[in-house]
Structures are given as structure tokens and as C-alpha cells.
C-alpha positions as CSV (number, residue, x, y, z in Angstrom):
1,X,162.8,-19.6,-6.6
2,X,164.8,-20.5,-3.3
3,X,162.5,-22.0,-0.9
4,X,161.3,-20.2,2.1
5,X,159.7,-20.9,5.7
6,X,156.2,-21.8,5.2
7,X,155.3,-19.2,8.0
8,X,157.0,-16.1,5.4
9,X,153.5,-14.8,4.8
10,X,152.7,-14.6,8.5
11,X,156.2,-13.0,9.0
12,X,155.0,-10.4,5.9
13,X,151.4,-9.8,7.6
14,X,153.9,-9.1,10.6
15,X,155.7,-6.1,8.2
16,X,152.8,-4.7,7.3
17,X,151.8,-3.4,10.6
18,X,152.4,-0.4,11.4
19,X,154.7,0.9,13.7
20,X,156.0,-2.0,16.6
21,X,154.1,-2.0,19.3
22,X,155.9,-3.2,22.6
23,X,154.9,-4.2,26.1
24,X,157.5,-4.7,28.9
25,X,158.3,-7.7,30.1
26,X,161.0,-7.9,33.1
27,X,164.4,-6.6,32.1
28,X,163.4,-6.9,28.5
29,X,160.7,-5.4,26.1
30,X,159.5,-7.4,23.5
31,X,157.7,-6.9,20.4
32,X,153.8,-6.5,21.2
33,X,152.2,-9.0,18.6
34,X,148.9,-10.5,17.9
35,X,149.8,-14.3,18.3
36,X,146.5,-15.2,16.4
37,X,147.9,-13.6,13.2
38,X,151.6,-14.5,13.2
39,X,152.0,-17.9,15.0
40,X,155.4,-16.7,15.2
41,X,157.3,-16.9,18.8
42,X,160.0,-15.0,19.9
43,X,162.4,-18.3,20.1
44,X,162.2,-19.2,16.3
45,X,166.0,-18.5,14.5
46,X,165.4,-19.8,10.9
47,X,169.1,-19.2,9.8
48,X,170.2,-20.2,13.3
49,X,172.4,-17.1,13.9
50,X,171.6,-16.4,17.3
51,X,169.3,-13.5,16.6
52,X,165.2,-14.1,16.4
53,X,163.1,-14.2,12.9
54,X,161.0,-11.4,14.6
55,X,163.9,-9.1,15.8
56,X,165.8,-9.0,11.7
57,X,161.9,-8.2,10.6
58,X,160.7,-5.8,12.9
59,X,163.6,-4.7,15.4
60,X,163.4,-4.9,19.4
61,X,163.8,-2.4,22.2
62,X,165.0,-2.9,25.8
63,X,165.1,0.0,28.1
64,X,163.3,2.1,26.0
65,X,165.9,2.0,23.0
66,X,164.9,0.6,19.6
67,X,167.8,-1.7,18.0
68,X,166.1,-1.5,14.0
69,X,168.5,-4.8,13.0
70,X,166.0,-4.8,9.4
71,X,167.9,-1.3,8.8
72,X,171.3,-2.2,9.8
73,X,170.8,-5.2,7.0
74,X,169.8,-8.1,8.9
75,X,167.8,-10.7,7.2
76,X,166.2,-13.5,8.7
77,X,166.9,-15.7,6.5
78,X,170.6,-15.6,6.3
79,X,172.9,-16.0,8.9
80,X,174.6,-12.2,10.3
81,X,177.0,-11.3,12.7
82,X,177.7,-7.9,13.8
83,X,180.5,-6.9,15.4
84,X,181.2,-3.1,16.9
85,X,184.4,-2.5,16.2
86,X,186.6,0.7,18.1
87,X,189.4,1.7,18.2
88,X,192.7,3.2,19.7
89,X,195.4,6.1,17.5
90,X,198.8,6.1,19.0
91,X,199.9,9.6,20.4
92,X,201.5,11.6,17.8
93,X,201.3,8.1,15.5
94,X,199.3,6.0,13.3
95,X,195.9,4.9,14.2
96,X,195.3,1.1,15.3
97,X,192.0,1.0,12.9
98,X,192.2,-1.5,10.1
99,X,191.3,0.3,6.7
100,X,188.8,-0.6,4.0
101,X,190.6,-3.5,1.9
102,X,191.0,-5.3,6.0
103,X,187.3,-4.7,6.2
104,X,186.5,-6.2,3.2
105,X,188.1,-9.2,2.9
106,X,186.4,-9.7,6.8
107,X,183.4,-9.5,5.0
108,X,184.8,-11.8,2.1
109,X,186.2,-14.7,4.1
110,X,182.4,-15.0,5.9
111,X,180.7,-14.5,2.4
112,X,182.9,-17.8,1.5
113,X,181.7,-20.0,4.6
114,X,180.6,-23.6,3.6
115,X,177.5,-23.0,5.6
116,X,173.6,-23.0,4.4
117,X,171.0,-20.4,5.1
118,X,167.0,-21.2,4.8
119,X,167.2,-18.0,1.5
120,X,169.4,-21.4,-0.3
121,X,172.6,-19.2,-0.5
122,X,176.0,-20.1,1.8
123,X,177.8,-17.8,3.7
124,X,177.7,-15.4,6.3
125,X,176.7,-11.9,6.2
126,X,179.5,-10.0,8.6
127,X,178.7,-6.7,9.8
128,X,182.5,-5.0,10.8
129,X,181.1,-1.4,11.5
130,X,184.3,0.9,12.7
131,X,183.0,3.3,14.6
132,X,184.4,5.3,17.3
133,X,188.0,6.1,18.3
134,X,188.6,5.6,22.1
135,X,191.3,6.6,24.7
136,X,194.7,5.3,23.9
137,X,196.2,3.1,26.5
138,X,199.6,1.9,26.1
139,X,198.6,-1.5,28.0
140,X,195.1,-3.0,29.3
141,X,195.4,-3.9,32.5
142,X,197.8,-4.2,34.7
143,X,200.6,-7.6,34.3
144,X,200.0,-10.8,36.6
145,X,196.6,-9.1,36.8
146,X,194.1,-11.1,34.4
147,X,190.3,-9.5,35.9
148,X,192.2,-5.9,35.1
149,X,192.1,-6.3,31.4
150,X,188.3,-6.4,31.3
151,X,188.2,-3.8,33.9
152,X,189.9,-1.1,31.6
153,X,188.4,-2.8,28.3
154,X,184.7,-2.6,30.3
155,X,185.7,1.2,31.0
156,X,186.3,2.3,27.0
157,X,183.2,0.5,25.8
158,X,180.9,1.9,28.9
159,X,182.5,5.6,27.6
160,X,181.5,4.8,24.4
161,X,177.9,6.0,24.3
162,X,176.7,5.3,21.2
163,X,177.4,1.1,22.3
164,X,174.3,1.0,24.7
165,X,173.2,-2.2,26.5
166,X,170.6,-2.8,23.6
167,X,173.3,-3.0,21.1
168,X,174.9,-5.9,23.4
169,X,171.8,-8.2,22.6
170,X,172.6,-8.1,19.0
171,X,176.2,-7.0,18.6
172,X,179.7,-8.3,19.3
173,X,182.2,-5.9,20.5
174,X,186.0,-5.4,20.0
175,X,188.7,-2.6,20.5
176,X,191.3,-2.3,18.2
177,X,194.5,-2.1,20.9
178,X,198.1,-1.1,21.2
179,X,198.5,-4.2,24.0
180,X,197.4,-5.4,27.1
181,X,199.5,-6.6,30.4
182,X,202.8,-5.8,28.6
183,X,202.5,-8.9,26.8
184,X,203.1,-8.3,23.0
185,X,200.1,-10.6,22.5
186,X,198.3,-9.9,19.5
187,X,194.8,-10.4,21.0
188,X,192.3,-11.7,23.5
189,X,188.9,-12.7,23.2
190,X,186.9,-12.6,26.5
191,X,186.2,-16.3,26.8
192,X,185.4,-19.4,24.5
193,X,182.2,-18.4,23.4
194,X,181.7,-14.7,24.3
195,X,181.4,-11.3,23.0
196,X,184.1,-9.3,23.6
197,X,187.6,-9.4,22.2
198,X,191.0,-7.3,21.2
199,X,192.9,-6.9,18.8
200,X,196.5,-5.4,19.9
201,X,198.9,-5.4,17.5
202,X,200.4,-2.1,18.5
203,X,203.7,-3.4,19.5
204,X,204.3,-5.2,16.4
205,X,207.4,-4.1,13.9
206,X,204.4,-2.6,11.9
207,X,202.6,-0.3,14.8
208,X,198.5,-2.2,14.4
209,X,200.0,-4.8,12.3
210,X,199.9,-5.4,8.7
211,X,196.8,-6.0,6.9
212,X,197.5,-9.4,6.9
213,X,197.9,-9.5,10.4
214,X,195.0,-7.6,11.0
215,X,192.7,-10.1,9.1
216,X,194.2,-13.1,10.6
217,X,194.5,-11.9,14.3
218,X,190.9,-10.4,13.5
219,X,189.2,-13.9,12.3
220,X,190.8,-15.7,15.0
221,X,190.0,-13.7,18.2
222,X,186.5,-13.7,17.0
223,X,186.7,-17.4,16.1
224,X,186.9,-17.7,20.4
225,X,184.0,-15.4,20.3
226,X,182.6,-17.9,18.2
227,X,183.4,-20.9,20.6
228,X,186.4,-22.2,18.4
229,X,189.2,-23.7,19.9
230,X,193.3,-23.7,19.1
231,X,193.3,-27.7,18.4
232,X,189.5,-27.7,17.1
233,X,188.3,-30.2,19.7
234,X,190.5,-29.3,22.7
235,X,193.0,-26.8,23.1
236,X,196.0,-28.4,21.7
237,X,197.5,-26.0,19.3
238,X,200.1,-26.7,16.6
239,X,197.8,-29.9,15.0
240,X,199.2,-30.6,11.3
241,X,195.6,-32.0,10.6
242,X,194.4,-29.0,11.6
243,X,193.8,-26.6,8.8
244,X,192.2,-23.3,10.7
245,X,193.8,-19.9,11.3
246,X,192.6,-20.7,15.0
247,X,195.9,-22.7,14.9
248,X,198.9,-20.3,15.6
249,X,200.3,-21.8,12.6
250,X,198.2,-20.3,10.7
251,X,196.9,-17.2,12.2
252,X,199.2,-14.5,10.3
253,X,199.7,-16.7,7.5
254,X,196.1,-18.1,6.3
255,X,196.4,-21.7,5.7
256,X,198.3,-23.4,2.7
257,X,196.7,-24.2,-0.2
258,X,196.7,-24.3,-4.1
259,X,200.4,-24.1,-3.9
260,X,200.2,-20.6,-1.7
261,X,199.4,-19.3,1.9
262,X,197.1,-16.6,2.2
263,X,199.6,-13.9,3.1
264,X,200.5,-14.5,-0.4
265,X,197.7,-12.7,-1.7
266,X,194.7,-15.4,-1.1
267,X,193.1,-13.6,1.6
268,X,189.8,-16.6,1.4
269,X,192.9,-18.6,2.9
270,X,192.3,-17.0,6.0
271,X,189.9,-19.4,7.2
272,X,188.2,-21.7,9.8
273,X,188.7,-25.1,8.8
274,X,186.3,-26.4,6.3
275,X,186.7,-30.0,6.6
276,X,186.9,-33.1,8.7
277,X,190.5,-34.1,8.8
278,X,191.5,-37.5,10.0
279,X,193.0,-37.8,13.6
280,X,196.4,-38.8,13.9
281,X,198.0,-41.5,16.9
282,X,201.2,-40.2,17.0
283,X,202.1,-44.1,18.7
284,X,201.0,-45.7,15.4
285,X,200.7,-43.0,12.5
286,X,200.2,-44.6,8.8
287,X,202.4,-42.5,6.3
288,X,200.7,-43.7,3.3
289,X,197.4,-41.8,3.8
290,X,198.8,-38.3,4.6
291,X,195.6,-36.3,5.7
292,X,193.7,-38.4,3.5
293,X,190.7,-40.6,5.1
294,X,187.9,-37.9,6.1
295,X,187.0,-34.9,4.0
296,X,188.9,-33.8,0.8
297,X,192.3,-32.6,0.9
298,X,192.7,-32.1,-2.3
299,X,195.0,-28.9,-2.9
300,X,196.0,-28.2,1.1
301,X,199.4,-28.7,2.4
302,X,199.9,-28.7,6.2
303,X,202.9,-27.5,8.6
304,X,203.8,-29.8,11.4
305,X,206.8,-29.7,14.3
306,X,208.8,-32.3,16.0
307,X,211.6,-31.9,18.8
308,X,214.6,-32.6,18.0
309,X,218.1,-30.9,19.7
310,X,216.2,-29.8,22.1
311,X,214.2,-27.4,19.6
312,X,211.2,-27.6,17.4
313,X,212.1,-28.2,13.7
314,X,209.3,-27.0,11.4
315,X,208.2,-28.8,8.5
316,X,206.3,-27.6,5.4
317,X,204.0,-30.3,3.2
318,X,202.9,-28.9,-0.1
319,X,200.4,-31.7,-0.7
320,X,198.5,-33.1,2.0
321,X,196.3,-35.4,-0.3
322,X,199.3,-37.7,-0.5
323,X,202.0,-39.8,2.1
324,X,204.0,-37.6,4.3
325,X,207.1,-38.8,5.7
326,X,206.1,-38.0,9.8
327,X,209.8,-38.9,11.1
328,X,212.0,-37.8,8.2
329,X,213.8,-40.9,7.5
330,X,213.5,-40.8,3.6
331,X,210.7,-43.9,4.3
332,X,207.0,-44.4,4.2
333,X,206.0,-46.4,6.6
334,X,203.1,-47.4,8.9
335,X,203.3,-47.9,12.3
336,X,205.5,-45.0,13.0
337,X,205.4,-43.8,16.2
338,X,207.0,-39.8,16.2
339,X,205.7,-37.0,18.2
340,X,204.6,-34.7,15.2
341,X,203.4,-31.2,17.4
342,X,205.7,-29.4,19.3
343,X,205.3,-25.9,20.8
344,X,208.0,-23.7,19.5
345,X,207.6,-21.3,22.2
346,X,208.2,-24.0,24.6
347,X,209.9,-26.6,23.0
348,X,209.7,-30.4,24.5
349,X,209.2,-33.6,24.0
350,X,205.7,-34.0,23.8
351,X,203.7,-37.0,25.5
352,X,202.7,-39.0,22.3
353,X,198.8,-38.9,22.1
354,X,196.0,-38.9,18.8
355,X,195.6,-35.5,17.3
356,X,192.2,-34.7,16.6
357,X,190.8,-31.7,14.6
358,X,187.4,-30.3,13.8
359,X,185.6,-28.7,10.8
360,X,185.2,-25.4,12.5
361,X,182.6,-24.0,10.1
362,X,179.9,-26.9,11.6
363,X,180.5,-26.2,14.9
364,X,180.0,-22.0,15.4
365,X,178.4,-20.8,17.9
366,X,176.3,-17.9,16.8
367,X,174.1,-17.0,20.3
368,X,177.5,-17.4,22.5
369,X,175.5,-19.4,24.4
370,X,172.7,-16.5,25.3
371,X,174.6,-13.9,25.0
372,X,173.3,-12.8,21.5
373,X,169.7,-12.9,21.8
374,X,167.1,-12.5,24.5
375,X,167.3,-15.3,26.5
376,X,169.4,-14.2,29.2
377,X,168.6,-12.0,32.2
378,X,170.8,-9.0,32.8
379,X,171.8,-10.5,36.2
380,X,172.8,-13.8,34.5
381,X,174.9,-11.7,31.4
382,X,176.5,-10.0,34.2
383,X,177.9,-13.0,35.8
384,X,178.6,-14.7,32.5
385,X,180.9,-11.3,31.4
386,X,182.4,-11.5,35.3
387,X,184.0,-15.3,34.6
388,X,187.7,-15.6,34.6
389,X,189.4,-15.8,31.4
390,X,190.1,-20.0,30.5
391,X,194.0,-20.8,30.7
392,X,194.0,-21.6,27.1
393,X,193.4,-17.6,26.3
394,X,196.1,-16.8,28.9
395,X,199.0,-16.8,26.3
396,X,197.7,-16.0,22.8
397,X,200.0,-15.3,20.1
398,X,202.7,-12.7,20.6
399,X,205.4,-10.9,19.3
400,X,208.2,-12.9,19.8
401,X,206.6,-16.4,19.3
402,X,205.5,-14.9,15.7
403,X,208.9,-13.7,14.6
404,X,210.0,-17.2,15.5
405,X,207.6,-18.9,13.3
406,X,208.2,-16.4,10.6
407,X,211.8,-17.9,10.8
408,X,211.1,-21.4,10.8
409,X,208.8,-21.0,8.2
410,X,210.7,-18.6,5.4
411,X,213.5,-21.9,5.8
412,X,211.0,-24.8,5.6
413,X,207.7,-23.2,4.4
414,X,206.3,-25.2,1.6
């Protein structure tokens, strides 16, 4: 039998109430229960997903709507995340939705997670509910003109009536997009952690993307949501030690490993990094160890760019358990001091610094600091949803960055 809380039978005593009582309490009504028979506050979050024991056993209300999370399969126990999820048809074109095998293997790549729940299963439980279709725009907000995308995103979501301000509590929220500030980007999340995000994939060759793009543009825009990074520990994107679709590398392709990427059919490949990866001195790198000296390897290969004539070469590693030559001179070596990232969409010589990564999975954060859950005041949720979006969300992936790491890739890819 998997072990449980020693306070389940309170929680059960809880069920068998009838119908939940509330009593206001400031902006927010909570659950009216007799503290003498359930010991149980409002604060406790056995799986640590953001949402409280007492809201996935009984529900909540604010303003006078009733949120029944126990019906929409919440379980207090296991770690869920729901995410509201609508969406934009181009005019006399295809809609921007993703379809059911997207969905699914959404649902699949959070099932796999390498993280525990108090039931003594892993993984989490995604909700992805597509729901509405809203008014197509061409472009979110206006270019040069960051506040406007939120503005026009704010505007769909507020005209979407069935998303009330109870739902926000409990539920992440996206649109499925054409674009936003003319910039062929294939998504925005709000900030680093947060609630909102985009996918736009409208202007890509295939309008809405493919379905691998969907999943991989998808996973990582919520990743933000989710307070991951694009270089795990800071936002220095491009790491070879870092093996997480929130690396650009990565993002359309799901990371390498077993020999394939995940665009290959492996959509599990789509994936946060599981791992802790070794950091790398680019001043003194030791060859021999390849990614080898934190968590297992074993099966991943890695990508990694260096400048050279005045452009980022791209190379693919099939097997990252073993030495990689860093500087391409046919040698293993230590000591080897090479610049091993490199921005293709802005190629340079890059200052020389230590690379470091993260195991993403350890590090999510499922309450976006308050904004799941009831520990925030409207007035406060209001100015956390008003801040300015960070610089490192100011030029996500887009169009013309992707198609140039599709080319490198289909003449170096592993």
C-alpha cells in the first residue's frame, strides 16, 4: 500500500461533510471548517504543487464562484497543473489549436517527470483543457511596444467568460496565437515564474506549427511559467551541458538521446532536463570527461557552437558519456581553453566564462510564487501581472533563428 499523510483520515472526515460551507474572509472565501475535527490548515500542500490539500478535496469559492478542482481530477496527493488553453483560427484558414496526439503527449512528457508525489508514484498530472476559440489578431501588441502585448492578450482572456478570476487561483492560462509585435517569435510567457503565456506559431512555414513544434514551443513557454530559465541557472542559452528543451537548441527538436532527437518520433525527448550536468570553464575545459562528472549521461549526446569566420559552427556529439573534442583539433586534451556557446543569431566571440546548467525537474516552481494559490491579495496579483516583461523573454525563438538552426543542424546533427 503506498503510504499516505497521517492526517488522510481527518482529510476523509473532511469529505464526508456535506455540502462546503464558506465564510468570507477579505478578497477571498475560504472553506468554513471545524478546526477541532480536521487539524488541517489552509497552508498545507502535501504534493507541493502550489494548490492546498483542502482546495483538491473539497473545492474553494471566491466571489461567490465555486472552483470544484476534486471534479476537474485534482488529487492531493499528486502533483497537477492546469493550464486553460484558447485559441485563435486564421480567417478563411486553419485553426492555431493543437489537436489530440499534441495534447497527449503534453500530458505524456509530465506523466514521465523524475519527480515524487506523497501517493509513491512520479510524475505530474497536466491538465491541457482546449476550450474556447478567441478573436483572431494578426499581431499582439503593437512593435517597440512591450506593455501592449499583455494589454491585447489581457483583453481576449477578460472576453472569455467562462476564465473567471476564480479559475486564476488554480489555473494557468495561454492563447494559442498567430504572432505578436511582428516578430515571428514562437512564444512568450509573461515572466519567469508566472501564469500567462503564448504560443504563436502562426507565421511559421506550417501556419500554428507542426506538432512537433507545438509540443516543444508548448513545454517551453510554460517551463518560464514554471520559473525555468534558457541556461538553467542564468539566462545563458545555447549551454552543451545543458540538456532542456528550455535551451533554443532544443526547443523544436527535443533533446538527443538513445541515438535520436525527439522530433524523430520520441516525443518523452521533449523534456526539462533531468539531471545535474557538470559545469564547464571554457578557460580550462578537461576533454577526457565529456559531460561526465555529475549525474548520468549515459545515452545523451549534446550540440554545442563555437565562432569561427566570423559565424557559429554547430557541432553534433552522439555520446556525451565519453571525451569530446571542445576545439576540433583531432586531440583530447585538458586544459583547453575554446569558447564552446555561441549565439547563432548573433554570432561573436564570446567572453570565455564556466557554463553551468541545472536539473530543471528539481527546481519547478509550482505556486509561481503566489500566484497559484491563495496567498496573494488581488491588489498584490495585480501588480505582480502589471511587471515588465525580463529582457531574457524579450527575444524568444523565432522564425528565422529556427530555420537557421534547422540548417546547421541537418549538416552536423548527430
Amino acid at each position: 500500500m503506498s503510504p499516505f499523510p497521517a492526517f488522510v483520515a481527518a482529510l476523509c472526515l473532511v469529505l464526508a461533510l456535506p455540502g462546503p460551507g464558506r465564510a468570507a474572509s477579505g478578497d477571498f472565501d475560504l472553506p468554513l471548517f471545524i478546526p477541532a475535527l480536521t487539524g488541517v490548515p489552509l497552508s498545507r500542500d502535501s504534493d507541493g504543487d502550489g494548490l492546498p490539500d483542502l482546495w483538491e478535496l473539497r473545492g474553494y469559492t471566491e466571489n461567490g464562484t465555486f472552483v470544484d478542482l476534486p471534479a476537474m481530477g485534482a488529487d492531493p496527493w499528486h502533483k497537477d497543473l492546469f493550464v486553460w488553453m484558447d485559441y485563435m483560427v486564421k480567417p478563411g484558414g486553419p485553426s492555431l489549436a493543437p489537436n489530440q496526439t499534441v495534447i497527449d503527449n503534453i500530458k505524456a512528457v509530465f506523466a514521465n517527470a523524475p519527480v515524487t508525489n506523497p501517493d509513491g508514484t512520479t510524475g505530474v498530472t497536466i491538465h491541457p483543457l482546449l476550450k474556447n476559440q478567441v478573436e483572431y489578431k494578426a499581431e499582439l501588441g503593437k512593435k517597440n511596444d512591450d506593455p501592449s502585448v499583455w494589454t491585447d492578450f489581457d483583453a481576449l482572456k477578460n472576453a472569455d467568460t467562462d476564465f473567471n478570476a476564480a479559475l486564476a487561483r488554480s489555473h494557468r492560462y495561454m492563447i494559442w496565437a498567430n504572432d505578436y509585435q511582428e516578430s515571428g517569435s514562437s512564444g512568450l510567457a509573461r515572466n519567469i515564474p508566472a501564469t500567462d503565456f503564448i504560443v504563436s506559431l502562426g507565421t511559421f512555414p506550417t501556419p500554428g506549427g507542426t506538432e512537433w513544434e507545438k509540443l516543444g514551443t508548448f513545454i517551453h513557454e510554460l517551463g518560464h511559467c514554471l520559473g525555468l530559465k534558457h541556461g538553467g541557472t542564468d539566462d545563458t542559452n545555447y549551454k552543451p551541458n545543458y540538456l532542456s528543451i528550455m535551451s533554443y537548441t532544443f526547443q523544436m527538436s527535443g533533446v538527443y538521446k538513445d541515438g535520436h532527437f525527439g522530433d524523430a518520433g520520441h516525443p518523452l525527448l521533449f523534456d526539462y532536463q533531468r539531471i545535474e550536468t557538470p559545469a564547464l570553464n571554457e578557460t580550462s575545459l578537461n576533454e577526457n570527461l565529456g559531460l561526465t562528472g555529475a549525474g548520468s549521461v549515459a545515452g545523451y549526446g549534446t550540440v554545442f557552437y563555437y565562432f569561427s569566420n566570423n559565424a557559429c559552427q554547430q557541432v553534433g556529439i552522439t555520446n556525451a558519456n565519453a571525451a569530446i573534442d571542445w576545439n576540433q583539433d583531432g586531440k583530447i586534451e585538458t586544459g583547453v581553453s575554446f569558447g564552446i556557446h555561441c549565439d547563432p543569431d548573433e554570432p561573436a566571440q564570446e567572453e570565455k566564462v564556466t557554463l553551468t546548467a541545472q536539473d530543471n525537474w528539481a527546481h519547478i516552481n509550482y505556486s509561481a510564487n503566489g500566484l497559484i494559490g491563495p496567498s496573494l491579495t488581488k491588489a498584490e496579483r495585480r501588480t505582480r501581472l502589471a511587471e515588465p516583461i525580463p529582457e531574457s523573454l524579450k527575444h524568444e525563438l523565432n522564425l528565422e533563428t529556427y530555420l537557421k538552426l534547422q540548417r546547421l543542424r541537418q549538416s552536423t546533427a548527430p
